[in-house]
Biotite code that builds the C-alpha atoms (Angstrom):
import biotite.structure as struc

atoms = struc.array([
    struc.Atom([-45.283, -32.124, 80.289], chain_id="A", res_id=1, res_name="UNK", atom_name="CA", element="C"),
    struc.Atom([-43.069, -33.074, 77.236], chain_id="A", res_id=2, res_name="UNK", atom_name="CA", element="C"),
    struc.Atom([-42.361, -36.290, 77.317], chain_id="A", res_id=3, res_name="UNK", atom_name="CA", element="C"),
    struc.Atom([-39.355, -36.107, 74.841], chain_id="A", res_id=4, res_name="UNK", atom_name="CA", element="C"),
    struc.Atom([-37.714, -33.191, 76.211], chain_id="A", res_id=5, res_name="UNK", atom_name="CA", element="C"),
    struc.Atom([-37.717, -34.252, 80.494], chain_id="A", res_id=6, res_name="UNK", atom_name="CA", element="C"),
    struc.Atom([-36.674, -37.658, 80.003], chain_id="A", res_id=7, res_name="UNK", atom_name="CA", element="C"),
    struc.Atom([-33.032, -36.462, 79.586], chain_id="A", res_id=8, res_name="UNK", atom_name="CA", element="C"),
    struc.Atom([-33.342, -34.322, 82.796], chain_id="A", res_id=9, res_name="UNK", atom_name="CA", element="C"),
    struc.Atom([-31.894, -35.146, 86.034], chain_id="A", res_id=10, res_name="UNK", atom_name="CA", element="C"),
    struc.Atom([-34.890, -36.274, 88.391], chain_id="A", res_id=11, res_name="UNK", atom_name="CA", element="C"),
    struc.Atom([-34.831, -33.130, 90.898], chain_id="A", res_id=12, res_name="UNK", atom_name="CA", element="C"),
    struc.Atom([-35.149, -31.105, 87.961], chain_id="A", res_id=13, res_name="UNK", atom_name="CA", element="C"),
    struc.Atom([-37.327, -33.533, 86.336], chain_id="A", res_id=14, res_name="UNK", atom_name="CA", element="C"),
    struc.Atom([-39.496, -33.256, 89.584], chain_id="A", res_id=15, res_name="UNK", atom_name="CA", element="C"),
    struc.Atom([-39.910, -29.626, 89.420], chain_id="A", res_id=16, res_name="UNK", atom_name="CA", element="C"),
    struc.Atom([-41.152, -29.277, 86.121], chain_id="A", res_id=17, res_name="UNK", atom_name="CA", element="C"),
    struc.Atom([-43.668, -32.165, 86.475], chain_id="A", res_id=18, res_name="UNK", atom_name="CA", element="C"),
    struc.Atom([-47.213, -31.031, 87.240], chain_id="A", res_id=19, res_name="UNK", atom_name="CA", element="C"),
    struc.Atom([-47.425, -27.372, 85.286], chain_id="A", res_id=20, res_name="UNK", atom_name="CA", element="C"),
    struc.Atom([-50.449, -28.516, 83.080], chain_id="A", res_id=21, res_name="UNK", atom_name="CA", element="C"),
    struc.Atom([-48.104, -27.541, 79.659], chain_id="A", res_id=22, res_name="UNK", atom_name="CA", element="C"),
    struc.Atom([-49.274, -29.878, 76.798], chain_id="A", res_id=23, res_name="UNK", atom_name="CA", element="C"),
    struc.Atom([-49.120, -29.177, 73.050], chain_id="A", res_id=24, res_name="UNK", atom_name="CA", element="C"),
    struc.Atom([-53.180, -29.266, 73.059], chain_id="A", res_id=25, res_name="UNK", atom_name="CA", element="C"),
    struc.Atom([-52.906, -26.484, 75.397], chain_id="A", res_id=26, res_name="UNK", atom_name="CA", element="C"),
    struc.Atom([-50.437, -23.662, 73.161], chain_id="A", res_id=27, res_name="UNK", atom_name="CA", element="C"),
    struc.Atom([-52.997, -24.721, 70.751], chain_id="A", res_id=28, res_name="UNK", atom_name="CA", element="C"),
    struc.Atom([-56.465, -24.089, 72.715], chain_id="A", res_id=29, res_name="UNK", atom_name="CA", element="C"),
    struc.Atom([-55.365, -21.738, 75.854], chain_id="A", res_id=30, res_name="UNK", atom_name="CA", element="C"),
    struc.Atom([-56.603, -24.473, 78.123], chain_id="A", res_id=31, res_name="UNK", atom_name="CA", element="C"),
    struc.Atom([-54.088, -23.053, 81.110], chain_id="A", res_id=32, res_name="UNK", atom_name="CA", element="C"),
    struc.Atom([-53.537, -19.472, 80.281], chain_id="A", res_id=33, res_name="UNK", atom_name="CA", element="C"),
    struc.Atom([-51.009, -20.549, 77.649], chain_id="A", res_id=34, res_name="UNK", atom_name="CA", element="C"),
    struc.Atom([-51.361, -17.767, 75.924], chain_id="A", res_id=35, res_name="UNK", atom_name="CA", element="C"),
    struc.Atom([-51.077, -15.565, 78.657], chain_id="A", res_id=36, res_name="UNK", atom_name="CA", element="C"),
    struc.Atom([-47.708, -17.006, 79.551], chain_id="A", res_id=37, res_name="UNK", atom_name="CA", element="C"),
    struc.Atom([-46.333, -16.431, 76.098], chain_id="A", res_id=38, res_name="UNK", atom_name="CA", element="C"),
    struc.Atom([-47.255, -13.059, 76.239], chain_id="A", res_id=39, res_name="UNK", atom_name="CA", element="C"),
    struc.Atom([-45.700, -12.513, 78.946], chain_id="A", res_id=40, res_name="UNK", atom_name="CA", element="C"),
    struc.Atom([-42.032, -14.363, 78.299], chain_id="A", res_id=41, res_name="UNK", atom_name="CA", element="C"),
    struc.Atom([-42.549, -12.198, 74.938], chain_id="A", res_id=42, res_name="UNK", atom_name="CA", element="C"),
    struc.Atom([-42.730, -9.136, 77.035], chain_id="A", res_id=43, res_name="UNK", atom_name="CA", element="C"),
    struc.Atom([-40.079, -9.913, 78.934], chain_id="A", res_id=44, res_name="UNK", atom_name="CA", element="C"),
    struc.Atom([-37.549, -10.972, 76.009], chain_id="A", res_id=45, res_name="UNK", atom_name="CA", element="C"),
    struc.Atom([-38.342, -7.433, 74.503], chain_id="A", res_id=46, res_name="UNK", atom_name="CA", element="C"),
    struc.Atom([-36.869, -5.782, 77.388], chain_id="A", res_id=47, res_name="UNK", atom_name="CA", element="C"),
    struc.Atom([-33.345, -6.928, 75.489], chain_id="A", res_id=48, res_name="UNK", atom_name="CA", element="C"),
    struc.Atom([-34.421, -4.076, 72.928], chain_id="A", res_id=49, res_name="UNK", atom_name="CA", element="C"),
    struc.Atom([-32.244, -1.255, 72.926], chain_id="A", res_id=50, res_name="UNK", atom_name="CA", element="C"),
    struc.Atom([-33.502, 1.710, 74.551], chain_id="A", res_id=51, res_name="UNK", atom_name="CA", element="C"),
    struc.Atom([-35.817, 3.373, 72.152], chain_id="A", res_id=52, res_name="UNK", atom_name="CA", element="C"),
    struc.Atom([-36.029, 6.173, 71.535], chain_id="A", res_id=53, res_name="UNK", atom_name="CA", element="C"),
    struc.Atom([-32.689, 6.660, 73.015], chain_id="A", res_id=54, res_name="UNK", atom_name="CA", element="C"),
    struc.Atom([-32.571, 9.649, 75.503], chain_id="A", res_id=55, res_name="UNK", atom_name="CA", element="C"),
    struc.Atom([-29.528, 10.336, 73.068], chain_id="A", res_id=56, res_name="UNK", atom_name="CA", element="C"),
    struc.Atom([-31.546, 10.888, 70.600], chain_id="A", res_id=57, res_name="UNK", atom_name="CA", element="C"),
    struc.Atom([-34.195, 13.270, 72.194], chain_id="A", res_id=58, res_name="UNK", atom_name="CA", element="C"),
    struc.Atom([-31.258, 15.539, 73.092], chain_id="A", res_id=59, res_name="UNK", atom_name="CA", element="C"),
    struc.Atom([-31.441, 14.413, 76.594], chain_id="A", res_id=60, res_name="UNK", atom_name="CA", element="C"),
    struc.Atom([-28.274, 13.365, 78.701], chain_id="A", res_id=61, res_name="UNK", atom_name="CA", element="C"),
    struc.Atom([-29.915, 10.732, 80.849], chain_id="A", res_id=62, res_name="UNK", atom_name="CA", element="C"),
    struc.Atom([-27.935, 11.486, 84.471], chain_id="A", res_id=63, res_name="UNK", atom_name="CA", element="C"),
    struc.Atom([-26.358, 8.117, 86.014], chain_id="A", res_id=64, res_name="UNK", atom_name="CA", element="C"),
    struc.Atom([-28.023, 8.276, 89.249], chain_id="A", res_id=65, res_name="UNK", atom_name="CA", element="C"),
    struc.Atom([-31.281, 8.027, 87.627], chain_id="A", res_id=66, res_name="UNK", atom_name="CA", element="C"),
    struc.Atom([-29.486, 4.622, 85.137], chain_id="A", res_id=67, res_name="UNK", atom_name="CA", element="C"),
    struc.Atom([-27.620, 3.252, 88.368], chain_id="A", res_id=68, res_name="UNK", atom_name="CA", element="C"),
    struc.Atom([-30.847, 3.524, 90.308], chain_id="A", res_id=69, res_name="UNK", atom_name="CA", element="C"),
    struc.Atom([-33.228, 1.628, 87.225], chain_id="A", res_id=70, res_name="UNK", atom_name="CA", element="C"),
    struc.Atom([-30.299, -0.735, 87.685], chain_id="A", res_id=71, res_name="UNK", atom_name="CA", element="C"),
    struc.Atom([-30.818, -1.560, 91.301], chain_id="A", res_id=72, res_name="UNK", atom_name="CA", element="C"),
    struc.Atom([-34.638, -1.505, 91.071], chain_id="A", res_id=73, res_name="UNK", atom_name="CA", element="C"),
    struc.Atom([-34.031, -4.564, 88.160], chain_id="A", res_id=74, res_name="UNK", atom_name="CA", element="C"),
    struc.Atom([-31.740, -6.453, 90.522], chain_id="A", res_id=75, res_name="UNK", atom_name="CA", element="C"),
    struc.Atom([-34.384, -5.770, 93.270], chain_id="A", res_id=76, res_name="UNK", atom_name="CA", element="C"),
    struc.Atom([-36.642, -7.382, 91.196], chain_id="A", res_id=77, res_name="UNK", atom_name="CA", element="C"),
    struc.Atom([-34.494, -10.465, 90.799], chain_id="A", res_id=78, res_name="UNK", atom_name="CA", element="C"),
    struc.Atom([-33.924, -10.871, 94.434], chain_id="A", res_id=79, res_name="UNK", atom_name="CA", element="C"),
    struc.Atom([-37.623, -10.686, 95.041], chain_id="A", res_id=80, res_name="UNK", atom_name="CA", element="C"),
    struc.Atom([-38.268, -12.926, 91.851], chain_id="A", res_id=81, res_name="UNK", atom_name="CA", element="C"),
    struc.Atom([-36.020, -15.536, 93.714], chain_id="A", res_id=82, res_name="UNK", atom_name="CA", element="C"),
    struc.Atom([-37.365, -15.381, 97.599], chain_id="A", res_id=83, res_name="UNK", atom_name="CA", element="C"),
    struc.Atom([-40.760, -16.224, 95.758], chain_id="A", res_id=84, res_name="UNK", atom_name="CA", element="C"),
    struc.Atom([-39.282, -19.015, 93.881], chain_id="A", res_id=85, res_name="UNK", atom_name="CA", element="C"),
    struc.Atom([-38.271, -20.364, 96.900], chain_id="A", res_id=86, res_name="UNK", atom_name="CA", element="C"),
    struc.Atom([-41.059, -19.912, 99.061], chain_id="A", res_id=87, res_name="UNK", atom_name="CA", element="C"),
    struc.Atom([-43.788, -21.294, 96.386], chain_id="A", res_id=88, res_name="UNK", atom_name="CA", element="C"),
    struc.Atom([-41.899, -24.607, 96.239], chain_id="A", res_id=89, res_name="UNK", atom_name="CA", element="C"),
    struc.Atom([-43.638, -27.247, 94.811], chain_id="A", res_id=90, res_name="UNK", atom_name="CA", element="C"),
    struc.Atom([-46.802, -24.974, 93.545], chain_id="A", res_id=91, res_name="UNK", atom_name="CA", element="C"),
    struc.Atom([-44.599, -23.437, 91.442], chain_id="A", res_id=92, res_name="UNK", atom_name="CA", element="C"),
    struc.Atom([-46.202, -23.022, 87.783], chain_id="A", res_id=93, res_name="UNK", atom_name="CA", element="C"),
    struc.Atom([-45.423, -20.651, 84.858], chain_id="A", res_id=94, res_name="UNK", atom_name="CA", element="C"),
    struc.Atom([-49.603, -21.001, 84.151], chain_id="A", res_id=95, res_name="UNK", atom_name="CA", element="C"),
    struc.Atom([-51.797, -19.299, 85.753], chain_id="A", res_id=96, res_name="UNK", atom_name="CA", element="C"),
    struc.Atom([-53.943, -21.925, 86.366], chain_id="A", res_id=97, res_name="UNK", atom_name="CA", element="C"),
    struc.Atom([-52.511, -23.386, 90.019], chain_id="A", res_id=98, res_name="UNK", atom_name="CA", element="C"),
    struc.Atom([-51.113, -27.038, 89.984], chain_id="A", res_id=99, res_name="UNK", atom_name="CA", element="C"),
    struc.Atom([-53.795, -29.557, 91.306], chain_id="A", res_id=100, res_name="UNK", atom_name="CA", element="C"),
    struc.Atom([-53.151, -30.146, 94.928], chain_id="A", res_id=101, res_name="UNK", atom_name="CA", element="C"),
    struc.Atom([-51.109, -27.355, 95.094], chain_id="A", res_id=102, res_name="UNK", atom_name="CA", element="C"),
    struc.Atom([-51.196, -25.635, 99.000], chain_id="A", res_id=103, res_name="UNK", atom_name="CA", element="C"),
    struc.Atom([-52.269, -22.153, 99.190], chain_id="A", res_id=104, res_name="UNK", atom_name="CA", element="C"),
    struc.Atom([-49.135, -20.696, 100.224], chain_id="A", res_id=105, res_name="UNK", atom_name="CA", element="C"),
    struc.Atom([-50.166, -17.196, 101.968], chain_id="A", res_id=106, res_name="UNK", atom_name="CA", element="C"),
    struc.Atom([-46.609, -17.037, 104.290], chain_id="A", res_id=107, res_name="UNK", atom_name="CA", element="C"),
    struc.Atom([-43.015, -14.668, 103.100], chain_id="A", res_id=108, res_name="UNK", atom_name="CA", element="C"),
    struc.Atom([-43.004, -13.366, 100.470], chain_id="A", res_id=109, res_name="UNK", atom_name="CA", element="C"),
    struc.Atom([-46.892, -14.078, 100.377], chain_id="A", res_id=110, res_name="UNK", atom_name="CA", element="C"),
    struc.Atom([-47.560, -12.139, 102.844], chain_id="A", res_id=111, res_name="UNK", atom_name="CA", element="C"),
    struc.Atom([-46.903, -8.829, 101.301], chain_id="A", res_id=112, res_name="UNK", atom_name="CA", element="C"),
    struc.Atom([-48.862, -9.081, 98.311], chain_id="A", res_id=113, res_name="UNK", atom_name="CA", element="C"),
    struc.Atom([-50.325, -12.118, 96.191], chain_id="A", res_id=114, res_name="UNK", atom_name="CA", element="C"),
    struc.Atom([-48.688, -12.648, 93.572], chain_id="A", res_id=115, res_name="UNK", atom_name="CA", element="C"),
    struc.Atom([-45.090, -11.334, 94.379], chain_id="A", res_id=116, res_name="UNK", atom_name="CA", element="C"),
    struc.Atom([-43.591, -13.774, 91.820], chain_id="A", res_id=117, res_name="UNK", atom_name="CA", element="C"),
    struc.Atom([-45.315, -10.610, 89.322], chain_id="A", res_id=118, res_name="UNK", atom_name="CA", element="C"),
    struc.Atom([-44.446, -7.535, 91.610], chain_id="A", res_id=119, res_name="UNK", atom_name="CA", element="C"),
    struc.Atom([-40.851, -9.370, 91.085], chain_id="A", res_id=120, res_name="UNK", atom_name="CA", element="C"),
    struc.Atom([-41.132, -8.950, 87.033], chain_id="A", res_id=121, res_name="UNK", atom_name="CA", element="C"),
    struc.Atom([-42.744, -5.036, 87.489], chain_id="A", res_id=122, res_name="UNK", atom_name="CA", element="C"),
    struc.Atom([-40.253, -4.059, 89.104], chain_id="A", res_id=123, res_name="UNK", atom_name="CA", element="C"),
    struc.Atom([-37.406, -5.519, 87.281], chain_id="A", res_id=124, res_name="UNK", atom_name="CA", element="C"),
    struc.Atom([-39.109, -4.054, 84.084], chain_id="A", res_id=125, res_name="UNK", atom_name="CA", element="C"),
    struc.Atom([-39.670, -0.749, 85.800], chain_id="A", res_id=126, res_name="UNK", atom_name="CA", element="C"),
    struc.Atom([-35.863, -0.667, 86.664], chain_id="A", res_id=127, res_name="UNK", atom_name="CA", element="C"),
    struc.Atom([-34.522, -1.438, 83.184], chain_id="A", res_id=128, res_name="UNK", atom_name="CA", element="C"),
    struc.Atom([-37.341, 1.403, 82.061], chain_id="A", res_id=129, res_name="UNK", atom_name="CA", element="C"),
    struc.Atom([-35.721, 3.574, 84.708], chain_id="A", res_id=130, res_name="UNK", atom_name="CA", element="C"),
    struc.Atom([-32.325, 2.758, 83.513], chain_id="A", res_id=131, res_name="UNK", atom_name="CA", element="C"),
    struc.Atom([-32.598, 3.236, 79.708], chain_id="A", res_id=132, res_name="UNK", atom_name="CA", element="C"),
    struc.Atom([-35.001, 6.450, 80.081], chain_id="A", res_id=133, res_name="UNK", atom_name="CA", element="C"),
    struc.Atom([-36.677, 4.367, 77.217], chain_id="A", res_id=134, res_name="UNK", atom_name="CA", element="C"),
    struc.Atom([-40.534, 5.344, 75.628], chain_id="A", res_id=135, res_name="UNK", atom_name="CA", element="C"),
    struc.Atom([-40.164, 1.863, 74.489], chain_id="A", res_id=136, res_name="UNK", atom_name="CA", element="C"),
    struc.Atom([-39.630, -0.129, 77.550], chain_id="A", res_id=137, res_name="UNK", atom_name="CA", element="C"),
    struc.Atom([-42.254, 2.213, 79.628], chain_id="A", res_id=138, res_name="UNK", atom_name="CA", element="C"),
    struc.Atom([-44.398, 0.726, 76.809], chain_id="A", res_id=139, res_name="UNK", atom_name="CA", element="C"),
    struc.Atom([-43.387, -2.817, 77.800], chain_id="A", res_id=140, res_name="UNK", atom_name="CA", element="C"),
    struc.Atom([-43.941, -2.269, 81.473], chain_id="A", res_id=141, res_name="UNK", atom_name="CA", element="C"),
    struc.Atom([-47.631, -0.882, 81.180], chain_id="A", res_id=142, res_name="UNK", atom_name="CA", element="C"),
    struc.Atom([-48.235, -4.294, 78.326], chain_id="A", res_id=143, res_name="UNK", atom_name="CA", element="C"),
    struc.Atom([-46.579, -6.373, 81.129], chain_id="A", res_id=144, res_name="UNK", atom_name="CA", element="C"),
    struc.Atom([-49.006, -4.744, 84.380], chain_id="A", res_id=145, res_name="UNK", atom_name="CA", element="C"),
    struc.Atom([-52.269, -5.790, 82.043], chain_id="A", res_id=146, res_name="UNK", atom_name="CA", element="C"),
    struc.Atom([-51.025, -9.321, 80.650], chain_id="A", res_id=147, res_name="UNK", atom_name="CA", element="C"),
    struc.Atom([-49.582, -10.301, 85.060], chain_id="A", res_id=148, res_name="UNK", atom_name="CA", element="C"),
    struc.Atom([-52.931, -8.447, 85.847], chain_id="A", res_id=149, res_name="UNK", atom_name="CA", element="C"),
    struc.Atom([-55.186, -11.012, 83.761], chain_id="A", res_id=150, res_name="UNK", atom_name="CA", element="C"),
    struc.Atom([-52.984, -13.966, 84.765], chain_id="A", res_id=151, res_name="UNK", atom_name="CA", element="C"),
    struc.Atom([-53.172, -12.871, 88.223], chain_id="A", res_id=152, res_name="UNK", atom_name="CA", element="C"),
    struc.Atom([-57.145, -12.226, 87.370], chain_id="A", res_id=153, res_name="UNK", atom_name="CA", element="C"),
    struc.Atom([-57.542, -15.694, 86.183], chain_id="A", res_id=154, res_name="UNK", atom_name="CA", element="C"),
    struc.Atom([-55.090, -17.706, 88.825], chain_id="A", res_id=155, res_name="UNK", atom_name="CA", element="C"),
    struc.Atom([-57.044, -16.164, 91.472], chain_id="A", res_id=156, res_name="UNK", atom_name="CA", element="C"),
    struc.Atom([-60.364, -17.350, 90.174], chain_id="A", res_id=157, res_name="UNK", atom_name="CA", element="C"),
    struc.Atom([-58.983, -20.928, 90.531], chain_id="A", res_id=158, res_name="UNK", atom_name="CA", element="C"),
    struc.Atom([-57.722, -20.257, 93.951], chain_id="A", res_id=159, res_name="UNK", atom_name="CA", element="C"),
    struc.Atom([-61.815, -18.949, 94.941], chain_id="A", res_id=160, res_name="UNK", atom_name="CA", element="C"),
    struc.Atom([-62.309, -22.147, 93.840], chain_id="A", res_id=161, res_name="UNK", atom_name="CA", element="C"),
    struc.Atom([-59.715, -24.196, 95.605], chain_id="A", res_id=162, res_name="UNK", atom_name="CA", element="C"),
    struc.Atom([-59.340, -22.836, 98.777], chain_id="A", res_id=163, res_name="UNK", atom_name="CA", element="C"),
    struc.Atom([-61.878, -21.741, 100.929], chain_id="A", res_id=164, res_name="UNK", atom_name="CA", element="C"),
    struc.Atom([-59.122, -19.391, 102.877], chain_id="A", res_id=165, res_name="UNK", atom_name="CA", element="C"),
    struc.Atom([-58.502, -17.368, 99.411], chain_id="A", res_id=166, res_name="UNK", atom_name="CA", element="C"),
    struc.Atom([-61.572, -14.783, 99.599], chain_id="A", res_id=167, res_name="UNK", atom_name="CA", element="C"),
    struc.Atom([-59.896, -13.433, 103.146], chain_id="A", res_id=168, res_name="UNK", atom_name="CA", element="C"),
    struc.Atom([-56.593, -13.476, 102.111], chain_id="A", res_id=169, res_name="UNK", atom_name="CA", element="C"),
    struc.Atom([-57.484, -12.042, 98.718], chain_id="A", res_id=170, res_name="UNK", atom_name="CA", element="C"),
    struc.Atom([-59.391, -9.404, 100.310], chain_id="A", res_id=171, res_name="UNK", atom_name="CA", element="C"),
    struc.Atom([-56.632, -8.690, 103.428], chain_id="A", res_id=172, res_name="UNK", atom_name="CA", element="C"),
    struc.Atom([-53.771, -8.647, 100.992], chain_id="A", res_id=173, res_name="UNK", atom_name="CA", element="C"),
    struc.Atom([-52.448, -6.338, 98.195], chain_id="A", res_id=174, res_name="UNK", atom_name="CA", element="C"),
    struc.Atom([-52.500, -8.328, 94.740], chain_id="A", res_id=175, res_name="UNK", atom_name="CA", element="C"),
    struc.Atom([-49.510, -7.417, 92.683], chain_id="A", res_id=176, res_name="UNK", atom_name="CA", element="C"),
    struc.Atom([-48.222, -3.702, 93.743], chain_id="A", res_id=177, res_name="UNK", atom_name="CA", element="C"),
    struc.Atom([-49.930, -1.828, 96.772], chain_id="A", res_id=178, res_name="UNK", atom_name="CA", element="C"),
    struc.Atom([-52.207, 1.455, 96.343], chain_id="A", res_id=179, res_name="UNK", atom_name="CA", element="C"),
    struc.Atom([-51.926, 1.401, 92.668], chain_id="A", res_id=180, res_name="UNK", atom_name="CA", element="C"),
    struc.Atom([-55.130, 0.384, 91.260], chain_id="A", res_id=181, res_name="UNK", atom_name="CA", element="C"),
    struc.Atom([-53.803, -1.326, 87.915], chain_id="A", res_id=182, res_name="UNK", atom_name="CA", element="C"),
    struc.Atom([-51.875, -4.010, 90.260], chain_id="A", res_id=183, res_name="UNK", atom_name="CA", element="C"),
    struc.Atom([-54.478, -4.051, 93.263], chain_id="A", res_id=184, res_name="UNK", atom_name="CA", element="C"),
    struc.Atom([-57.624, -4.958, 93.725], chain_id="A", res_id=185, res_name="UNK", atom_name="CA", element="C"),
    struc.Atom([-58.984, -6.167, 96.849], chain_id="A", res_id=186, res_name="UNK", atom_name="CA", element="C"),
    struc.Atom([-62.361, -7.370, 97.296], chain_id="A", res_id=187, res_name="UNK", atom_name="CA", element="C"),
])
């Protein structure tokens, strides 16, 4: 990792961050999907945008139902985003290139789809989309499905390669979102 920055951290944090492969050689030369990863943390900072075009703006009064449900869909999304946390343990890594060791983990959350660590972050971003009626952050949530789709795309080519057990589970299970083709492809 970075030297200079863990060796301030407490050790159980210290322990979780060891192992993700992030090196300064790497933002340089993508060798982890670095690049995908910074994509993806910019996407995700943008949702902090206001909503643009505003529905304000367009003349539309954008009901509360529709804002208090995009609400709930985001904190979905967080709840999910946590469950996977927690299930992925110690193969937990922001690249998409898997840890080395790492265990398949195919049980939970894992179970219903993939990858659900990026069905978490859809539907967050589909809430706040929801919520703000915002062109803008629709925009965001398609540029988030195809940067999660080529991390998933590329994690999942390591995992062919790690564990013999991937190609059924790969092909059994839904990748990021069921029955919509951007966010699932089975083999």
């Amino acid at each position: 990792m970075f030297p200079l920055l863990t060796n301030s951290l407490p050790e159980p944090l210290k322990k979780a961050l060891s192992g993700w492969g992030l090196s300064w050689g790497g933002w340089l030369d993508n060798r982890h999907g670095e690049w995908l990863l910074v994509a993806q943390i910019i996407l995700i900072a943008a949702h902090l945008l206001p909503a643009w075009p505003s529905p304000i703006s367009m003349g539309i009064n954008w009901p509360l139902p529709i804002a208090i449900s995009g609400a709930c869909l985001f904190y979905l999304g967080l709840i999910l985003a946590a469950q996977s946390f927690l299930r992925l343990g110690a193969s937990l890594s922001p690249l998409p290139d898997p840890k080395p060791g790492a265990a398949l983990v195919t049980t939970g959350a894992y179970q219903r789809c993939r990858h659900p660590l990026y069905q978490a972050i859809v539907i967050s971003s589909a809430g706040v989309a929801i919520a703000l009626g915002s062109i803008l952050h629709v925009a965001l949530l398609l540029s988030l499905c195809k940067v999660l789709k080529s991390k998933a795309k590329r994690e999942e080519s390591q995992l062919l390669l790690l564990h013999s057990e991937y190609k059924s589970y790969r092909a059994n299970t839904p990748a990021i979102i069921p029955w919509i083709p951007m966010l699932d492809w089975r083999s």
